[in-house]
N, CA, C and O atoms as CSV, one atom per row, in Angstrom:
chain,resi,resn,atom,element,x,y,z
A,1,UNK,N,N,-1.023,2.735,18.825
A,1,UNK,CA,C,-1.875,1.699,18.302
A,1,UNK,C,C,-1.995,1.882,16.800
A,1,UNK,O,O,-2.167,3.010,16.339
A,2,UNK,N,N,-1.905,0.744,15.974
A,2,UNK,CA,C,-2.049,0.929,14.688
A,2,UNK,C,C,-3.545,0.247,14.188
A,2,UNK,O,O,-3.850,-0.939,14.316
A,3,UNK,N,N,-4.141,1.007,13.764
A,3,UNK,CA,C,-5.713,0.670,13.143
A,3,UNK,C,C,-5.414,0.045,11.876
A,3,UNK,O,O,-6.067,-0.965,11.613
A,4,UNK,N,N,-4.688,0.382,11.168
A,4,UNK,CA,C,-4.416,0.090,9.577
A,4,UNK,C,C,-3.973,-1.003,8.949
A,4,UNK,O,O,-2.808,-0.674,8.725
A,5,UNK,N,N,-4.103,-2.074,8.513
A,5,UNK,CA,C,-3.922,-3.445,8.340
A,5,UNK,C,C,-2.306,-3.267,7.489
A,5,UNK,O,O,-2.563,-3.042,6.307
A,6,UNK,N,N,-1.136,-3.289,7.664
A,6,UNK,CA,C,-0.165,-3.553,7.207
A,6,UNK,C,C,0.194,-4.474,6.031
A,6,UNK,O,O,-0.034,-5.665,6.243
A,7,UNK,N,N,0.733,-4.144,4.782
A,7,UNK,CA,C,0.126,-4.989,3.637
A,7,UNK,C,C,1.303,-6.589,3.829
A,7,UNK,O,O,1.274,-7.601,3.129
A,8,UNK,N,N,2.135,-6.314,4.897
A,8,UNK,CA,C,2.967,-7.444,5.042
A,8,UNK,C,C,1.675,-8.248,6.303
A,8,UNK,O,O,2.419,-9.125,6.744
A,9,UNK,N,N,0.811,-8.380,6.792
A,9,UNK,CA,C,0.050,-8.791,7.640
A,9,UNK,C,C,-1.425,-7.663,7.601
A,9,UNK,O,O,-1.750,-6.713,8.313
A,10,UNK,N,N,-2.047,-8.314,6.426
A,10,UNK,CA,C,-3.641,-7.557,6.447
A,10,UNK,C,C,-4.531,-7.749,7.499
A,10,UNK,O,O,-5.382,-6.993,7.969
A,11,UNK,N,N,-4.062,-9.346,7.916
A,11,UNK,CA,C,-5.201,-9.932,9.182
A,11,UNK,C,C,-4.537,-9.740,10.692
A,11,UNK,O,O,-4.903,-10.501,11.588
A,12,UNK,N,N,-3.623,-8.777,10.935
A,12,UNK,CA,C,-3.306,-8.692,12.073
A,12,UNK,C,C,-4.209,-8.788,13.626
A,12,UNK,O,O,-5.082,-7.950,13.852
A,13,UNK,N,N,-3.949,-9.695,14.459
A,13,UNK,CA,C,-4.299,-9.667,15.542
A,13,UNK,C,C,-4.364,-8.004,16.299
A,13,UNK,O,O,-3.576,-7.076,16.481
A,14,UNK,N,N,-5.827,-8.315,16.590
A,14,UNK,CA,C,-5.864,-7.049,17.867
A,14,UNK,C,C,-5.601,-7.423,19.460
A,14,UNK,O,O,-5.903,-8.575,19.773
A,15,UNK,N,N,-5.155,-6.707,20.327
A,15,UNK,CA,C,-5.059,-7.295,21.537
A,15,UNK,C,C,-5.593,-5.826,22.678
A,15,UNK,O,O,-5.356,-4.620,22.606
A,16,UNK,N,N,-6.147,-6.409,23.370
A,16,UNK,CA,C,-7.129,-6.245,24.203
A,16,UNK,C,C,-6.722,-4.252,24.622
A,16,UNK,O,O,-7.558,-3.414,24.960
A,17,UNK,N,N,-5.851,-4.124,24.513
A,17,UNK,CA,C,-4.970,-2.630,24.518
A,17,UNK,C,C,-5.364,-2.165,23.916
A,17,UNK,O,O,-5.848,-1.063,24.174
A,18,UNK,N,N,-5.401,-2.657,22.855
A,18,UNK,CA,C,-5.582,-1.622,21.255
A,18,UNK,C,C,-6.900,-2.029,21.164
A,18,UNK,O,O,-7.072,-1.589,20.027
A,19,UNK,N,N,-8.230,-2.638,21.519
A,19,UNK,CA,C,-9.918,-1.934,21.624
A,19,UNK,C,C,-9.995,-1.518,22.868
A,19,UNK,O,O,-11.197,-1.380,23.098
A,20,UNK,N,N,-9.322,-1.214,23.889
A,20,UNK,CA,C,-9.376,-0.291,24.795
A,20,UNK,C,C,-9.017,0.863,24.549
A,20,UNK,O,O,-9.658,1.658,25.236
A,21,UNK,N,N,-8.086,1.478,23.703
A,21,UNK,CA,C,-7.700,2.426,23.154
A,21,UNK,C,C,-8.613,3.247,21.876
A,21,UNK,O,O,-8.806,4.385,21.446
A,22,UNK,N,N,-8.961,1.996,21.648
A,22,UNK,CA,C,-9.817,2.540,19.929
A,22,UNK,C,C,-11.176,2.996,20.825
A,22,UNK,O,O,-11.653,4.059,20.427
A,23,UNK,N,N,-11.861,2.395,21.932
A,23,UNK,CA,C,-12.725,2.585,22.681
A,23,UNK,C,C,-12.890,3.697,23.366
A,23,UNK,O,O,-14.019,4.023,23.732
A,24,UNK,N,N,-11.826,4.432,23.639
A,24,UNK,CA,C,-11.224,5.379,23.967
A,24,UNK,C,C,-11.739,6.482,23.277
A,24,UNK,O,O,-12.504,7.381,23.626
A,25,UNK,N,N,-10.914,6.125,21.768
A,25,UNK,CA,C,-11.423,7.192,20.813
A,25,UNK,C,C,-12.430,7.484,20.222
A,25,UNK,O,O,-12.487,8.296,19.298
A,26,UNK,N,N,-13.551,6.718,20.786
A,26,UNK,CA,C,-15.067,6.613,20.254
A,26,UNK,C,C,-15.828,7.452,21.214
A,26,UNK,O,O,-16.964,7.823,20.918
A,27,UNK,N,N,-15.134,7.859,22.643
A,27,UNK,CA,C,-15.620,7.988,24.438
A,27,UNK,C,C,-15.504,9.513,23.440
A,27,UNK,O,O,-16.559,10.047,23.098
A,28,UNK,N,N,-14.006,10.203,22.978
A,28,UNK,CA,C,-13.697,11.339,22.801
A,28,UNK,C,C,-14.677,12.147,21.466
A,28,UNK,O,O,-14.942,13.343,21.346
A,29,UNK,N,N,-15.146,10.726,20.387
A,29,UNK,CA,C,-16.052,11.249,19.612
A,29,UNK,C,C,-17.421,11.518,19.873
A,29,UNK,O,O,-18.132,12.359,19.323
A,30,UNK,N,N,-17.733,10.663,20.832
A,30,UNK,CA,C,-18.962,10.672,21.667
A,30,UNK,C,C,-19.067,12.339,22.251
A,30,UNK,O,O,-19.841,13.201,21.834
A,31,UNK,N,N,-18.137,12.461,23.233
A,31,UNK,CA,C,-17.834,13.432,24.041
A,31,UNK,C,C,-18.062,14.661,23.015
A,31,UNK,O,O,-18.692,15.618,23.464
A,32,UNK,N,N,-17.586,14.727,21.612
A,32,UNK,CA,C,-17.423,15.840,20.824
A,32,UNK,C,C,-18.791,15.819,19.864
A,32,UNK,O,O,-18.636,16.048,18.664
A,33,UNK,N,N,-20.050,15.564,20.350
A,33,UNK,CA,C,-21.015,14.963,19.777
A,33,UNK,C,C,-21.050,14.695,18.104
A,33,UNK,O,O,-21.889,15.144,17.322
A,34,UNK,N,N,-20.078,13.970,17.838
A,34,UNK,CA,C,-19.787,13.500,15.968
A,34,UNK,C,C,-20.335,11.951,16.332
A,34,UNK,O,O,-20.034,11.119,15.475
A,35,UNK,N,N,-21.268,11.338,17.744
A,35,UNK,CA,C,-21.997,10.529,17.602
A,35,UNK,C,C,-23.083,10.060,18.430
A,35,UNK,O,O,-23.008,10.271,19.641
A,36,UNK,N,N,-23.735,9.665,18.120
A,36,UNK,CA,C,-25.079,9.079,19.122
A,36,UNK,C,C,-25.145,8.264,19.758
A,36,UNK,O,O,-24.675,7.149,19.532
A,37,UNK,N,N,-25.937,8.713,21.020
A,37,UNK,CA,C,-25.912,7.307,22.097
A,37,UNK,C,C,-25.650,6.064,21.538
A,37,UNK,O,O,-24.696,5.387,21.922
A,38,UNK,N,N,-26.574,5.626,20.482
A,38,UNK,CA,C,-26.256,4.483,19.477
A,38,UNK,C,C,-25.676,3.976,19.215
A,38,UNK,O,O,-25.409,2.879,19.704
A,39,UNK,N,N,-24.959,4.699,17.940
A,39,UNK,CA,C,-23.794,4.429,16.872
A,39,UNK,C,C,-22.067,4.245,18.644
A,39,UNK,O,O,-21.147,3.441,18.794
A,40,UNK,N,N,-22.399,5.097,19.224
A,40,UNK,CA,C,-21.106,4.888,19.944
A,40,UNK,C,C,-21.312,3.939,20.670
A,40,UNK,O,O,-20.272,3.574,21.218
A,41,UNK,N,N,-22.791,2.950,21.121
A,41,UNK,CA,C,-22.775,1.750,21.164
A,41,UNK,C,C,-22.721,0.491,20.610
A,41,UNK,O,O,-22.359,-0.592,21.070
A,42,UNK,N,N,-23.182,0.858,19.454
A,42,UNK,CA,C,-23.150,0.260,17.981
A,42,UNK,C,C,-21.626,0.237,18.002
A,42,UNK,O,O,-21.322,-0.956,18.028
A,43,UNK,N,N,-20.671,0.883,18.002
A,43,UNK,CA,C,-19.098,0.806,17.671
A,43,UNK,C,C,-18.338,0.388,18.850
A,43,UNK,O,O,-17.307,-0.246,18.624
A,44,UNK,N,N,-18.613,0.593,19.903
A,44,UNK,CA,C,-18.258,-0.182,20.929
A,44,UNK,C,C,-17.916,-1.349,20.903
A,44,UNK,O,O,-16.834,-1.935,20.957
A,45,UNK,N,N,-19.357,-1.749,20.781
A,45,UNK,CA,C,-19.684,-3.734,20.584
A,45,UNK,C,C,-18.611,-3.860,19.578
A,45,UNK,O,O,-17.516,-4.279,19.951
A,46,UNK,N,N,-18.814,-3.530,18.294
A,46,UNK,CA,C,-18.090,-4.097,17.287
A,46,UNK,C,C,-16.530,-3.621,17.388
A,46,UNK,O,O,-15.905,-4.119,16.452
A,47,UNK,N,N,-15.795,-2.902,18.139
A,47,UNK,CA,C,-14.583,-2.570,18.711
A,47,UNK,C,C,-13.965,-3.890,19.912
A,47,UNK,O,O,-12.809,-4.223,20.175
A,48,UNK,N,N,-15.376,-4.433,20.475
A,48,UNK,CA,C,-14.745,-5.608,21.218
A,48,UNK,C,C,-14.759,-6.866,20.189
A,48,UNK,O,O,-13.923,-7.767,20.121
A,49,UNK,N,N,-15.855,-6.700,19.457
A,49,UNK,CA,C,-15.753,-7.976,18.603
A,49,UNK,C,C,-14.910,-8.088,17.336
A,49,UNK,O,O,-14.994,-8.906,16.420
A,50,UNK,N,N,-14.060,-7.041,17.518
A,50,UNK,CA,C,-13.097,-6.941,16.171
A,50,UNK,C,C,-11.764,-8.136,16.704
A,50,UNK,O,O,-11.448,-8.305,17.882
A,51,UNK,N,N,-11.204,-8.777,15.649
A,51,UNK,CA,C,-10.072,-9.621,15.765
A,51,UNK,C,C,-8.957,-9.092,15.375
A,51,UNK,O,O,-7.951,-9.127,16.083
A,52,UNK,N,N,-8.998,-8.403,13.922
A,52,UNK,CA,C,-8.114,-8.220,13.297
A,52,UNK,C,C,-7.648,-6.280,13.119
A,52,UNK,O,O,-8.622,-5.544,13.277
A,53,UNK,N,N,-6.747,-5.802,12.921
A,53,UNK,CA,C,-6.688,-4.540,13.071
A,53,UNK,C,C,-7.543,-4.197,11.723
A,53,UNK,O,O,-7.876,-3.032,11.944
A,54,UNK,N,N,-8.040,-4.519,10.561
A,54,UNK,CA,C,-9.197,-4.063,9.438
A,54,UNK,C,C,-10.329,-4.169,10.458
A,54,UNK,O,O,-10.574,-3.130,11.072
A,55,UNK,N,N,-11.029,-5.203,10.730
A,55,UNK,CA,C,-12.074,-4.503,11.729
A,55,UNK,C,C,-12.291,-3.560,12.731
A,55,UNK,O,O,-13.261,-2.863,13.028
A,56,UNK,N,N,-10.862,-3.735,13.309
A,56,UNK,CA,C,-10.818,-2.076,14.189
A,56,UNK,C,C,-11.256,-1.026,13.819
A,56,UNK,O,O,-12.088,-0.247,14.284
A,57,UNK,N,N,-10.347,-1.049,12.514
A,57,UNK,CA,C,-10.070,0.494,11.940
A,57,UNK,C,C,-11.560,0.764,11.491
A,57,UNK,O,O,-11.995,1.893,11.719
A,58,UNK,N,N,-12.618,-0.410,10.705
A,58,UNK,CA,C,-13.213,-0.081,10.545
A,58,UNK,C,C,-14.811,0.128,11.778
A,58,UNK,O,O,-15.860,0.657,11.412
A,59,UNK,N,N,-14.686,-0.160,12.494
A,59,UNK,CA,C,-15.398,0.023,13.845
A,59,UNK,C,C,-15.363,1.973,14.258
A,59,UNK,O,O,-16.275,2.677,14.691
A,60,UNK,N,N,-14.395,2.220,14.014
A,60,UNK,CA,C,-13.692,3.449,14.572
A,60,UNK,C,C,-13.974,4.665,13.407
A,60,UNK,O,O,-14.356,5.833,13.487
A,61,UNK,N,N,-13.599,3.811,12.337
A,61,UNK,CA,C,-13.028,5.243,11.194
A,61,UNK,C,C,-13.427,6.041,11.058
A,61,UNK,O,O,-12.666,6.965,11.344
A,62,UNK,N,N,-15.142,6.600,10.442
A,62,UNK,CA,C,-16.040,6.965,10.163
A,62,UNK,C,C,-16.116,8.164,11.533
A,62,UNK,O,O,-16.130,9.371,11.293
A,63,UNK,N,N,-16.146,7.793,12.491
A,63,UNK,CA,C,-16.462,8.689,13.860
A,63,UNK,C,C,-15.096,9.231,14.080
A,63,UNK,O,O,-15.214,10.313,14.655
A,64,UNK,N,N,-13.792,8.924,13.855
A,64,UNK,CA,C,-12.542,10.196,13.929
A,64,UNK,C,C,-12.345,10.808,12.471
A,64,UNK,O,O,-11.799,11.891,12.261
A,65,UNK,N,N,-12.976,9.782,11.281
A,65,UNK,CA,C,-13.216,11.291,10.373
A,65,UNK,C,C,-13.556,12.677,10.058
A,65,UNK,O,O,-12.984,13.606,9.489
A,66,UNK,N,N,-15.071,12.433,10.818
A,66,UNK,CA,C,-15.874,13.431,10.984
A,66,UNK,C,C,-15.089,14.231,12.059
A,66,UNK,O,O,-14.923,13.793,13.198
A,67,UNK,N,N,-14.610,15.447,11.626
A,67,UNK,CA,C,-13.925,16.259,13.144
A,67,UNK,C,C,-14.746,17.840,13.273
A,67,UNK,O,O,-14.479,18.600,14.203
């Protein structure tokens, strides 16, 4: 899955795989407590309501930074 907006296509479509996946990686940051009941609901939501892979990435980023 690519999070990163590609500078040949910045607004790339997300498809339903790739916020199941990014969702994924929020379950594993959760799991590694780098987040709160909250925020990993807080990023959830906005992981389904992302369109484009820039909203993904940014739904996600912040919580697989922190390691």
């Amino acid at each position: 899955m690519e999070l990163e907006p590609r500078p040949e296509r910045p607004a790339a479509a997300v498809t339903d795989a790739d916020r199941e996946a990014a969702a994924e990686r929020l379950v594993d940051a959760a799991g590694a407590s780098r987040l709160t009941l909250t925020e990993f609901s807080d990023r959830v939501a906005a992981v389904w309501a992302a369109e484009t892979t820039g909203q993904l990435a940014e739904a996600i980023a912040s919580a697989l930074r922190a390691t």
